[in-house]
C-alpha positions, 0 to 999 in steps of 0.5 A: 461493536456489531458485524458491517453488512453483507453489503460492505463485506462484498465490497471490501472481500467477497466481491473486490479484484484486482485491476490492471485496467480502469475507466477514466474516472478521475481520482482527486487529491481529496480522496488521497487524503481519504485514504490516508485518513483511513488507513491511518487510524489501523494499528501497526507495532507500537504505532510505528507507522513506517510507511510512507507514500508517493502519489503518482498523479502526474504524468511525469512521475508515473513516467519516471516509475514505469520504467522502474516495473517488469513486463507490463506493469508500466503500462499498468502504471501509465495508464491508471489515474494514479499510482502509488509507492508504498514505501517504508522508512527504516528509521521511523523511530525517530518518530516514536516520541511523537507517536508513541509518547507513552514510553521510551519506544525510540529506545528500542530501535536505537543502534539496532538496524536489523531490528527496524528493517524488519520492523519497518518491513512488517508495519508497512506491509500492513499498512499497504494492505490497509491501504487497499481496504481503505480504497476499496472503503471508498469505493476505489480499486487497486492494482498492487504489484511486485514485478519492479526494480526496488533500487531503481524506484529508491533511487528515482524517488527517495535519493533524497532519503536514504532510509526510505526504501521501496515495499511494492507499487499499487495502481489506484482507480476505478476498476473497469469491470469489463476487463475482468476474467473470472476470479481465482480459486481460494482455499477451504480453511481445511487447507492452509489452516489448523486450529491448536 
């Protein structure tokens, strides 16, 4: 397979941020479906796939999670065209037939929660990232954040499903680069990398 382009990767590395803050450009539904089409097709531990999203395109959802978020990260969630839960489900073994028919995979998980936490924490977390690069594939950006109350968010919107629990919270859009401060340092490989 060759190498994507020195254009591609600028999008989707050298030249992508982080934003807090983006135009009025309107995200729709269809690109939602993008998103998840994309980062859908990336790999998690035996197809595990245990994320699961919240779209937050209405003005009253985006309400009911702000305050769920620390400092100013409400703000952040109000004003972006969308927000989105990137959540897990601890149980998602339950869809490994389906998933991964090739072998008894549910049989793995079965009676042992500590190993679907971790599981489930891990493979969504992966697919949070690959929700990222799959926006930014698209020409989106994103916000991801860390500063909320995760019982606050699971009982605002997964009451219903006790086995969902949030991972973090990205805001989604089309960055306003006006607003951008000069980029952070990043390390040399010598620095937090060894080759065995």
């Amino acid at each position: 397979m060759p190498s994507i382009n020195d254009q591609a990767l600028d999008q989707m590395f050298r030249q992508a941020r982080t934003f807090n803050h983006y135009t009025d450009q309107p995200v729709g539904e269809d690109t939602l479906h993008a998103i998840w089409d994309l980062m859908k097709m990336a790999p998690t531990s035996a197809n595990q796939m245990p994320a699961r999203l919240v779209w937050c395109t209405s003005q009253d959802a985006k309400e009911k999670l702000a305050p769920c978020t620390s400092g100013n990260n409400g703000d952040k969630i109000l004003a972006a065209p969308v927000s989105v839960i990137i959540a897990m489900d601890t149980e998602f073994h339950e869809h490994l037939p389906m998933l991964y028919p090739h072998a008894d995979a549910k049989s793995w998980f079965d009676g042992n929660a500590e190993l679907r936490q971790a599981s489930a924490f891990r493979n969504s977390t992966l697919q949070g990232a690959y929700f990222i690069m799959a926006a930014r594939a698209l020409g989106l950006d994103t916000g991801p954040m860390s500063g909320f109350d995760a019982g606050a968010v699971d009982k605002a919107f997964f009451a219903d499903q006790p086995s969902v629990k949030t991972n973090f919270i990205s805001t989604l859009g089309h960055g306003d680069r006006a607003t951008l401060h000069d980029r952070l340092p990043r390390p040399a490989f010598e620095l937090f990398n060894r080759i065995a």
